[in-house]
Every structure is written in C-alpha cells, then in structure tokens.
N, C-alpha and C positions, 0 to 999 in steps of 0.2 A: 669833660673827661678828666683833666686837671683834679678839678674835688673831689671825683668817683676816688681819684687815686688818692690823696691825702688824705680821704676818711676811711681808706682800704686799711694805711698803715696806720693810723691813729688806732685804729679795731683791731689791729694787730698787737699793735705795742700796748695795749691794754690789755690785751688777752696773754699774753706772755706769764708763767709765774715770778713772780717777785723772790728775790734774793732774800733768808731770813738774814734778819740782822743778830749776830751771837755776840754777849755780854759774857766776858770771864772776869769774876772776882777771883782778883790776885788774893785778897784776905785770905782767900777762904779754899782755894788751890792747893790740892797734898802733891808732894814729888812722884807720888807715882802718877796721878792724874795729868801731870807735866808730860812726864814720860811718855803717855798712851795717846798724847794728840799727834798731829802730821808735822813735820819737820818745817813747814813754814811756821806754822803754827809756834814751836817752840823757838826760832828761832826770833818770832814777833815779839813772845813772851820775855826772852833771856832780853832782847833788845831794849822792852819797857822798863824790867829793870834796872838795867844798864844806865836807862837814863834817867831814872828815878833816882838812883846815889848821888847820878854827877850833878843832878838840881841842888840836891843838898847840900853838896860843894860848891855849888854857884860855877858848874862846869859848864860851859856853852858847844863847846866841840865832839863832834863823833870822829873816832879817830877806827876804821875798818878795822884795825888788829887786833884793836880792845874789843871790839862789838866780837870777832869770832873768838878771841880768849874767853870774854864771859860767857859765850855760847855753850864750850866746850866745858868752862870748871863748874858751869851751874845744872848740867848734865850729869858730870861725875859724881856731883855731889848727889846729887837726885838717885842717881842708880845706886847708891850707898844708903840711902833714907828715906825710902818710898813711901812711910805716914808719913812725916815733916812735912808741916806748912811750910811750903815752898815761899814766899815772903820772910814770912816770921824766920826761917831758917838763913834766907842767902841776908838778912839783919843782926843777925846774931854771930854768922861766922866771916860776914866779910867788911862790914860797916863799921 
C-alpha cells in the first residue's frame, strides 16, 4: 500500500507543469519595458541594480531605505524616458 502511494505522488509531481524559468537582459531593457513588467518584478530589477553599483564600490550592505529610494528614483526616471536603456541610462545619470 505504502508504494502504491509514493509512486501515486511521484506521478503526480511529474505530471505537474513546470515553472518557465525567465531571463531579463538588463543590457538590452528599455525604461519603458521596465515600466510594463509587475511591480515585484521591477522592484527585483531596481534591487539588481542597486547592487550592481554598490559591488562596484566594494559595498557589502543592503541598507532597506536605499533599496526603496532606488526603487522610486529609477522609476521616475523611467517614466520620464521610456526608450532609454534602462542600464546604460541609471550608468550614465547616477554612477
């Protein structure tokens, strides 16, 4: 009875669909394409940034007030320049 059941759920959990796994090139990201994803999403986005300067700095800390500061000014800026690479742009006006 025992095995009936663990190969009931093994055939289950292989029958389930699988999660896609999604890849965003920051290169290649315009501000509006920013704009148009879900707010976890941008808030993921702003957050990689985020730590993508502070490596550069040799900064080790997340500090919550910078993470929703950057959140909010790389949104502004975005809704002000909807072609901009979004990379190439938050390098150019904040780095």
């Amino acid at each position: 009875m025992k095995t009936k059941l663990i190969l009931a759920a093994a055939a289950l959990a292989f029958a389930l669909p699988a999660k896609a796994q999604v890849v965003i090139n920051l290169d290649e990201i315009t501000c509006g394409q920013f704009l148009n994803t879900g707010e976890v999403d941008r808030l993921l986005i702003s957050s990689w940034v985020g730590g993508y300067f502070n490596s550069s700095r040799n900064l080790t800390l997340i500090q919550s007030e910078y993470v929703k500061r950057n959140h909010r000014v790389i949104t502004e800026y975005c809704e002000k320049h909807k072609s901009a690479k979004l990379l190439e742009s938050v390098m150019k006006e904040y780095h």
